[in-house]
BALOBA-1460 file (C-alpha; in Angstrom, 3 decimals):
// residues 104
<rec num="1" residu="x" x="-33.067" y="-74.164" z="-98.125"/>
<rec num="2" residu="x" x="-35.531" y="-71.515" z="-96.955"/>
<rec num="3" residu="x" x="-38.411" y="-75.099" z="-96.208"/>
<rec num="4" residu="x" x="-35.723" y="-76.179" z="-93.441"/>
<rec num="5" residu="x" x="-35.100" y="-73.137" z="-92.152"/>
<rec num="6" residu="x" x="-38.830" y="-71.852" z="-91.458"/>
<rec num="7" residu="x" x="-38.866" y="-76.199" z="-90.825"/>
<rec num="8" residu="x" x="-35.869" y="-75.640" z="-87.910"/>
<rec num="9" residu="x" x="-37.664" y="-72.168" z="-87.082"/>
<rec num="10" residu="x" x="-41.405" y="-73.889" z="-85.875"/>
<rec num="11" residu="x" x="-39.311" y="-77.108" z="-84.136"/>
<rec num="12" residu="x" x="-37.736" y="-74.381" z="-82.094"/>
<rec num="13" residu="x" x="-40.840" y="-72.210" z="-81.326"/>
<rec num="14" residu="x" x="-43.052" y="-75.199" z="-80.693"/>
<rec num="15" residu="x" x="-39.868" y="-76.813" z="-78.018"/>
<rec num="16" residu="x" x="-39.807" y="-73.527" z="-76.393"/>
<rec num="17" residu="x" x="-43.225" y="-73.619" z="-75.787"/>
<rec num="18" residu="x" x="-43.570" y="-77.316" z="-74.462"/>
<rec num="19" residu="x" x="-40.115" y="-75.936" z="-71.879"/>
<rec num="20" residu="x" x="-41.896" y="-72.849" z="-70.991"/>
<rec num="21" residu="x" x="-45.481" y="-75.217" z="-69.887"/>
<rec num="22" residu="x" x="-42.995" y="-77.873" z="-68.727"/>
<rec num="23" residu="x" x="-41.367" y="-75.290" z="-66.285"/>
<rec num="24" residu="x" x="-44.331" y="-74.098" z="-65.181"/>
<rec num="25" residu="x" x="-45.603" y="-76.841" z="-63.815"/>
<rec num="26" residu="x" x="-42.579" y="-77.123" z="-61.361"/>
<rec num="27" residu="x" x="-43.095" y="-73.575" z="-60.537"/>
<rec num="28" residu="x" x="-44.466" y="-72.686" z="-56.887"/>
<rec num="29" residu="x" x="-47.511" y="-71.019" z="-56.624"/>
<rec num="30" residu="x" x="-48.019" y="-67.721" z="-58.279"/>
<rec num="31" residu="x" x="-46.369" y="-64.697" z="-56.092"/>
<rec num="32" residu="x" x="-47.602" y="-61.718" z="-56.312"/>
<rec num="33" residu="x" x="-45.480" y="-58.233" z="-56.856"/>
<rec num="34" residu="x" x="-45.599" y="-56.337" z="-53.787"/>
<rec num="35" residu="x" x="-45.763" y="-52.368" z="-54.277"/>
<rec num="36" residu="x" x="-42.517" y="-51.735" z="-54.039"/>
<rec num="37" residu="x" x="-41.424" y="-53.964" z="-56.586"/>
<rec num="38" residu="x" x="-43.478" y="-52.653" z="-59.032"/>
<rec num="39" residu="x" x="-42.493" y="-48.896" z="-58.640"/>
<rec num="40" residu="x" x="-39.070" y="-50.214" z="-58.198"/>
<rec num="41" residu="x" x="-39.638" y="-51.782" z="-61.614"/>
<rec num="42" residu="x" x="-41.552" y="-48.453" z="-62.621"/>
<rec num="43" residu="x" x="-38.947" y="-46.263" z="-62.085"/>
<rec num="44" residu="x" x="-36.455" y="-48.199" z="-64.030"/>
<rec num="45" residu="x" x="-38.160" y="-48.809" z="-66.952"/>
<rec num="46" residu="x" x="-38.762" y="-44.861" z="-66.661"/>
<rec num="47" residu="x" x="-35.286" y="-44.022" z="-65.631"/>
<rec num="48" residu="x" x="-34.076" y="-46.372" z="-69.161"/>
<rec num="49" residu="x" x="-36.133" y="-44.464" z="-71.439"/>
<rec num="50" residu="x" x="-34.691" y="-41.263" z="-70.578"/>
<rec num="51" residu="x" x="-31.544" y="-42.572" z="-70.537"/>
<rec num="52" residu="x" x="-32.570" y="-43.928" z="-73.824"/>
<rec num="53" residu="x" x="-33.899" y="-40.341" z="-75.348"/>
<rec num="54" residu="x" x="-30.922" y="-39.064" z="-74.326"/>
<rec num="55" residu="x" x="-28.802" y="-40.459" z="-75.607"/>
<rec num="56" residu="x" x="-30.128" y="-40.850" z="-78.721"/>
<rec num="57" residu="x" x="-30.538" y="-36.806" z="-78.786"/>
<rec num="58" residu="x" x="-26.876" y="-36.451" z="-78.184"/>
<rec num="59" residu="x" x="-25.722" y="-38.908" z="-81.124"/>
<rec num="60" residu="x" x="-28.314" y="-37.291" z="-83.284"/>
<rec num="61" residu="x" x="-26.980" y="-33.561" z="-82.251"/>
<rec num="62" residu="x" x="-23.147" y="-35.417" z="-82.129"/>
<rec num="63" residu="x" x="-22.584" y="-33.779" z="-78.780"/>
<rec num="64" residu="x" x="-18.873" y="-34.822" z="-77.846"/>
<rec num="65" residu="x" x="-18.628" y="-37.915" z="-75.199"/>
<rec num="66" residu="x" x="-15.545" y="-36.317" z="-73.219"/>
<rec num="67" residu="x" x="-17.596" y="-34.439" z="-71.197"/>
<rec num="68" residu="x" x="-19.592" y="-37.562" z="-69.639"/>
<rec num="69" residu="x" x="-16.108" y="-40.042" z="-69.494"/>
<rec num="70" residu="x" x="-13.772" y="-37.322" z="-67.191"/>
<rec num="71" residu="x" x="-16.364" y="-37.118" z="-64.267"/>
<rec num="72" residu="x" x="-14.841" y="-38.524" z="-60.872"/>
<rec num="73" residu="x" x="-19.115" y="-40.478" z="-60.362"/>
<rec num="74" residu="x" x="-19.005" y="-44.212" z="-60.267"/>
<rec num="75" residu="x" x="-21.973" y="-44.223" z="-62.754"/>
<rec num="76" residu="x" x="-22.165" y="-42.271" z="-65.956"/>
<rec num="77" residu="x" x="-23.263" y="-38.827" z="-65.985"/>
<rec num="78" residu="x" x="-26.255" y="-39.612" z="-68.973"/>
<rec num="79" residu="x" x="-27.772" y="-42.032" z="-66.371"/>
<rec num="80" residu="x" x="-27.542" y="-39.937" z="-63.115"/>
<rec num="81" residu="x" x="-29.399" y="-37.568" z="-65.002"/>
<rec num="82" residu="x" x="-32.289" y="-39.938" z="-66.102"/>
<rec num="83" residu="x" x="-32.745" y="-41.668" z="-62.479"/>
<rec num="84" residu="x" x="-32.783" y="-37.898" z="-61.091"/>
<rec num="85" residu="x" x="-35.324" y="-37.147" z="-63.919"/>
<rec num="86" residu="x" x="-37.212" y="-40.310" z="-62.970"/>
<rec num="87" residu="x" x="-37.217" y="-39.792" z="-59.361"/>
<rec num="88" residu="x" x="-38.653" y="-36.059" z="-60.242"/>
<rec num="89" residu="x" x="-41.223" y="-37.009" z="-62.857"/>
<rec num="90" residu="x" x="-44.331" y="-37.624" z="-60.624"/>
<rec num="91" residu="x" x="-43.484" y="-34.543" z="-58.516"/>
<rec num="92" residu="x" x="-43.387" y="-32.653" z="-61.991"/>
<rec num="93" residu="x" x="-46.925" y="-33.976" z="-62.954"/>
<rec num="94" residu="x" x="-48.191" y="-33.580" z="-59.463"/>
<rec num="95" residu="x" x="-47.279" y="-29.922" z="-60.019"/>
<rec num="96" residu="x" x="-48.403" y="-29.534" z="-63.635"/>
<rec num="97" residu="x" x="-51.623" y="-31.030" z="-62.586"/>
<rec num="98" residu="x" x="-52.171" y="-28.221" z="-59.691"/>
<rec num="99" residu="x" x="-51.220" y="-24.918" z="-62.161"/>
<rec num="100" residu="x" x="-53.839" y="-26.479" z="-64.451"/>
<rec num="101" residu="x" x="-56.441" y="-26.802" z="-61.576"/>
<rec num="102" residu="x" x="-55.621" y="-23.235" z="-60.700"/>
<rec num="103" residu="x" x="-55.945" y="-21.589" z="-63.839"/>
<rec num="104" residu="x" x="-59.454" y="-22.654" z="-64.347"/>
């Protein structure tokens, strides 16, 4: 039973892969990510693994969930808090980088 499994398992790995180089050669030339898109995508990625650390802190520390569900925001609370910390984190190292300067 465990033969046609790993069996099915390789068909389906080696199908994706002949889609995947099937697609791609109907696929317009490559475009390249302007800068915006990229910090766009930056700052998301960034602003989910706050939002992440968070709230994994507040499960671990079993901080009550009221307090984020009765706010009158469209989005929650928990990820307000990581964009803001997101948008803020390269000011904060831009900072942290000129008191260390100073100091020496």
């Amino acid at each position: 039973m465990q033969a046609i499994g790993i069996l099915l398992l390789l068909v389906g790995v080696a199908g994706s892969v002949y889609q995947r180089r099937y697609m791609s050669m109907w696929r317009s030339a490559k475009l390249s990510d302007s800068p915006l898109s990229r910090a766009l995508a930056q700052l998301v990625g960034t602003a989910g693994g706050i939002y992440l650390s968070l709230e994994l802190l507040f499960s671990f520390l079993k901080l009550p969930e009221e307090w984020r569900s009765d706010t009158p925001l469209m989005m929650e609370p928990l990820a307000l808090i990581s964009l803001v910390l997101a948008i803020l984190q390269p000011y904060g190292l831009r900072g942290w980088y000129w008191l260390r300067n100073i100091r020496r």
